[in-house]
Short mmCIF file of the C-alpha atoms (twelve columns), coordinates in Angstrom:
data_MODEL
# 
_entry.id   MODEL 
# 
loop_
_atom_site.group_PDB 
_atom_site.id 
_atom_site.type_symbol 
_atom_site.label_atom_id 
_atom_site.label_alt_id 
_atom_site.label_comp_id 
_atom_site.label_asym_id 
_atom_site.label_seq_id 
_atom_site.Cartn_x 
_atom_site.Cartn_y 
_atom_site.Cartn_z 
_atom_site.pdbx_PDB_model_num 
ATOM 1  C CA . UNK A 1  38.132 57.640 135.912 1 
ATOM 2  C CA . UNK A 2  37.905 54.801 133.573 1 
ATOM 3  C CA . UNK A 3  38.142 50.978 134.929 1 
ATOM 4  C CA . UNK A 4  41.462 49.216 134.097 1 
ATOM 5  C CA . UNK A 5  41.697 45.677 132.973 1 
ATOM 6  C CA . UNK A 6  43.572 42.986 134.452 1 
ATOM 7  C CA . UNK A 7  45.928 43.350 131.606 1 
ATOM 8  C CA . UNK A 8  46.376 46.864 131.947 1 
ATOM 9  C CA . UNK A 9  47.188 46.615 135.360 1 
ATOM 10 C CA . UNK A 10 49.521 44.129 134.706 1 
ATOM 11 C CA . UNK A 11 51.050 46.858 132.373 1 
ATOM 12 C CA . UNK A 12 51.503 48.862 135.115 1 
ATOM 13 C CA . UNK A 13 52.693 46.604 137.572 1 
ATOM 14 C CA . UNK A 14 55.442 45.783 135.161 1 
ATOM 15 C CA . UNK A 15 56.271 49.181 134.795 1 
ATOM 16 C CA . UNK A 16 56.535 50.064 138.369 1 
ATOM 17 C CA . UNK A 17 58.618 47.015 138.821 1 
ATOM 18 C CA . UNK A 18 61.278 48.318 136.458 1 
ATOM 19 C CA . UNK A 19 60.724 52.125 137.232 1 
ATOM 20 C CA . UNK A 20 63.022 51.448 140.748 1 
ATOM 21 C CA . UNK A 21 60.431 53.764 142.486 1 
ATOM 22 C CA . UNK A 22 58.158 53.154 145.247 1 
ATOM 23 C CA . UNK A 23 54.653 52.324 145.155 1 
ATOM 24 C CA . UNK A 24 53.312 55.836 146.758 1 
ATOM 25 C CA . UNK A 25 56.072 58.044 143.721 1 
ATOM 26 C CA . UNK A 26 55.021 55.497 141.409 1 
ATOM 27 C CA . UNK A 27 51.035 55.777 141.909 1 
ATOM 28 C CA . UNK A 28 51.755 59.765 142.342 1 
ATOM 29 C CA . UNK A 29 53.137 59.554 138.693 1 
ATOM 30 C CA . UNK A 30 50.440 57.515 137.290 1 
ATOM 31 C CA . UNK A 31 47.695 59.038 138.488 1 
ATOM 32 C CA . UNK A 32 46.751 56.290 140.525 1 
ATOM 33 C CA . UNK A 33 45.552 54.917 143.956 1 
ATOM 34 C CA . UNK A 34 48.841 53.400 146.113 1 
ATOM 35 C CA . UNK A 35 45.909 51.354 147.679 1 
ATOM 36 C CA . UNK A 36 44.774 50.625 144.370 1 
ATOM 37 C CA . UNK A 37 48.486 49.294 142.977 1 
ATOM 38 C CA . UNK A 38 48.901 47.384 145.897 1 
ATOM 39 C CA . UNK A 39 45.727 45.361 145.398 1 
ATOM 40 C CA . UNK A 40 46.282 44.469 141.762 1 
ATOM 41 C CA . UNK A 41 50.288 43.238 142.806 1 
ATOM 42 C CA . UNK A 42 48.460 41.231 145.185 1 
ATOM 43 C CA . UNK A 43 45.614 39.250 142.467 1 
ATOM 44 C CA . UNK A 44 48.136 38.702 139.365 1 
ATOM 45 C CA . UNK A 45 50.560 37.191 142.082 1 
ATOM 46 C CA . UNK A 46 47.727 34.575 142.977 1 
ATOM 47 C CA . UNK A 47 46.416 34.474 139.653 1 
ATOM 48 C CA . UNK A 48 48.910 33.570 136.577 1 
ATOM 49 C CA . UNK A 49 48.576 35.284 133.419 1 
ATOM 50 C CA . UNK A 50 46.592 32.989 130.648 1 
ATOM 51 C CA . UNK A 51 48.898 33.303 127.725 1 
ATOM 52 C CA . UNK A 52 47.648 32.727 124.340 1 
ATOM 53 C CA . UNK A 53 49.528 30.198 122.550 1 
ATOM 54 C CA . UNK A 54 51.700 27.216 123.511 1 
ATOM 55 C CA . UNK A 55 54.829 28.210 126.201 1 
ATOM 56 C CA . UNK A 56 57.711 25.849 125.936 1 
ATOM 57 C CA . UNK A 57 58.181 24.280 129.517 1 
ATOM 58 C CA . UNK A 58 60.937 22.263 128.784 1 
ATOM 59 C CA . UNK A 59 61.656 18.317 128.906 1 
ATOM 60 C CA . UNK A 60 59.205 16.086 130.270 1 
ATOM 61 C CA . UNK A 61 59.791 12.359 131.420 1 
ATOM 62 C CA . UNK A 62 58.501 9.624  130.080 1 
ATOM 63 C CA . UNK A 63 55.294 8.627  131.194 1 
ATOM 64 C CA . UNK A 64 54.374 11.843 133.018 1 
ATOM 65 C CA . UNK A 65 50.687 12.957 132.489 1 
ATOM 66 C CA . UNK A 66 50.696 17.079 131.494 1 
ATOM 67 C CA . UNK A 67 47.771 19.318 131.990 1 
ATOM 68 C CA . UNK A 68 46.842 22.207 129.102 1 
ATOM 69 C CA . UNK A 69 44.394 24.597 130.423 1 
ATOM 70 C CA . UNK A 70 42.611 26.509 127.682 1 
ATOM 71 C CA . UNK A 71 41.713 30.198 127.927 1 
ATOM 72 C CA . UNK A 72 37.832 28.599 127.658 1 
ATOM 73 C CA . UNK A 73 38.445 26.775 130.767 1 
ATOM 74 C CA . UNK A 74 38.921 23.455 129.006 1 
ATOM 75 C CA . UNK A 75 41.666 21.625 130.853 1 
ATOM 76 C CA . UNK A 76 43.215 18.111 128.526 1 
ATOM 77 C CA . UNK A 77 45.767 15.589 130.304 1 
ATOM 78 C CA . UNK A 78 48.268 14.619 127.934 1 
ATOM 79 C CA . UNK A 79 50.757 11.498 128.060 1 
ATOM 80 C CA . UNK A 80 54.121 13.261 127.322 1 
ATOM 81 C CA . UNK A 81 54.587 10.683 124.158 1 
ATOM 82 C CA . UNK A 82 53.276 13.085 122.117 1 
ATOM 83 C CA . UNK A 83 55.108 14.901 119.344 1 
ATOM 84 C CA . UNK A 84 55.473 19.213 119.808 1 
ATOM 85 C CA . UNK A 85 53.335 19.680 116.252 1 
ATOM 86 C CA . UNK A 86 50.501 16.850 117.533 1 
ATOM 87 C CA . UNK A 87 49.654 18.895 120.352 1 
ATOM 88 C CA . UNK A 88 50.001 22.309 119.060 1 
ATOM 89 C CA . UNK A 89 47.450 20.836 116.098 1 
ATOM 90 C CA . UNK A 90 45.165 19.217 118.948 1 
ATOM 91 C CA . UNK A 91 45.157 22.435 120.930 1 
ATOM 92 C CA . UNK A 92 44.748 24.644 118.031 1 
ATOM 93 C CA . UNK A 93 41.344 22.112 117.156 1 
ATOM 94 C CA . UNK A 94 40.487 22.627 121.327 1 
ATOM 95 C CA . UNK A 95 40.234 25.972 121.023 1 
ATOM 96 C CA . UNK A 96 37.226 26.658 118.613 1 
ATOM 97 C CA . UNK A 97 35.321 24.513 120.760 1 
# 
């Protein structure tokens, strides 16, 4: 049986969600461990996804401080001042870094 990533498990995950069916006729149907399901719903619930790209969050107030964290681990604080196309230019620079 070959490994699965975290992203294919997240795959998965998503499609037992919106199957309806429970984790043992679900697993039964994949091919899969119920054990095994189980544990991966368990580490992407503690771990969030790292999204490539920028994700609109909405409004911030003035004078807040915002954290990016990079997919390289590289986290930036950011005054909220800053103008949408600054910081998707500034993160776009980060990221070859």
């Amino acid at each position: 049986m070959a490994r699965r990533s975290e992203t294919q498990w997240r795959e998965i995950l998503d499609r037992q969600r919106e199957s309806g069916l429970t984790d043992k006729v679900f697993a039964q149907s994949e091919g899969i461990g119920v054990a095994s399901l189980r544990n991966w719903r368990q580490r992407v619930r503690r771990k969030p996804e790292i999204l490539s790209g920028l994700v609109e969050v909405g409004s911030v107030s003035s004078g807040t401080t915002v954290q990016v964290r990079l997919a390289n681990g590289l986290v930036v604080e950011i005054r909220s001042h800053w103008k949408n196309a600054d910081l998707a230019d500034l993160v776009s620079r980060l990221r070859i870094l």
